[in-house]
C-alpha positions, 0 to 999 in steps of 0.5 A: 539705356536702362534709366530709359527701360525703367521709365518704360516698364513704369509707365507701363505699370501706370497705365494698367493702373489708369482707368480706361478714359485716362492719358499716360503723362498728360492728365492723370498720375499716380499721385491724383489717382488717390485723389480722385478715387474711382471717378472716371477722368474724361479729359484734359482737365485744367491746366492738364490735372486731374481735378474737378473744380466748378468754374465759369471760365472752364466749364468741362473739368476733367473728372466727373464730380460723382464715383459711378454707382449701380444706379449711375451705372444703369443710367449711362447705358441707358443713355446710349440709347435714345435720349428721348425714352430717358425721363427728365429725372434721369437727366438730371441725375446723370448731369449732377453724376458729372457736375456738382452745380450748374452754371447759373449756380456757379454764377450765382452770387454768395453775398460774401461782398456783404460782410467785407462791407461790414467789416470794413465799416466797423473799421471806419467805425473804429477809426472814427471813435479813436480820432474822436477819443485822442481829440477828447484825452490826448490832444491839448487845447486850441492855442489862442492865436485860433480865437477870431481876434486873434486871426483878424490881428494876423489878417492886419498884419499880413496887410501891413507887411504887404506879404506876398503882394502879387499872388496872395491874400494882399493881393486882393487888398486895395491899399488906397481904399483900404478895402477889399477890391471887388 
């Protein structure tokens, strides 16, 4: 029953230190409000935390991306008013208060896939010039039996041997004509 109380009185005290917007327990704690500093928390958040992240896929973060100042102050007054007496400026200034970029800026490409390409052919490059070198310094010689002479004996042999007759190389030897068959 005390443990109880105390996790009263201190919810108590973390809700007075909440601003006014925010949920006690659910969205914001004491831990990311030295995070957030003054912005205001105005919803649920992603994943229930108070952070703000641009993305796509949740589009309302939870935090507003500026600290309110005299000018952004005066501008949300104004906008409780008529829409249409704010000039297309303060629009913008009260859209970029709440959000660091707009949607076409988060869906914008960064080009970052141009230096993974790169990266990964000068690796392709690499491995290249080191087969390359260990064919040059590292590998011995052909040995003889690759000459064309040398694999025209080893043709004359398997045939003589009737090696695999039935699905392999003789098997497209006629051995009456001594020729290939067609």
């Amino acid at each position: 029953m005390a443990l109880r109380l105390i996790n009263h009185a201190m919810l108590r005290q973390l809700a007075a230190q909440l601003p006014r917007n925010a949920q006690v327990g659910s969205v914001a704690s004491v831990h990311t409000l030295d995070k957030i500093g003054k912005r205001e928390v105005v919803g649920y958040g992603w994943n229930g935390t108070a952070c703000y992240a641009d993305r796509v896929d949740y589009p309302m973060p939870a935090v507003r991306f500026r600290e309110p100042n005299n000018e952004i102050n005066a501008l949300r007054a104004k906008e409780q008013g008529d829409w249409k007496k704010l000039s297309p400026q303060e629009i913008k200034a009260l859209y970029r208060a709440s959000f660091c970029q707009t949607i076409a800026e988060v869906q914008a490409g960064t080009g970052e896939w141009k230096q993974h390409l790169g990266v990964s052919l000068l690796f392709c490059a690499g491995a290249i010039w080191i087969a390359i070198l260990m064919n040059l310094f590292v590998y011995d010689e052909l040995p003889v039996t690759f000459d064309e002479e040398h694999q025209k004996a080893q043709l004359k042999r398997i045939i003589d041997l009737e090696m695999n007759p039935v699905t392999g190389l003789t098997s497209k030897w006629d051995y009456e004509t001594k020729q290939w068959k067609n």
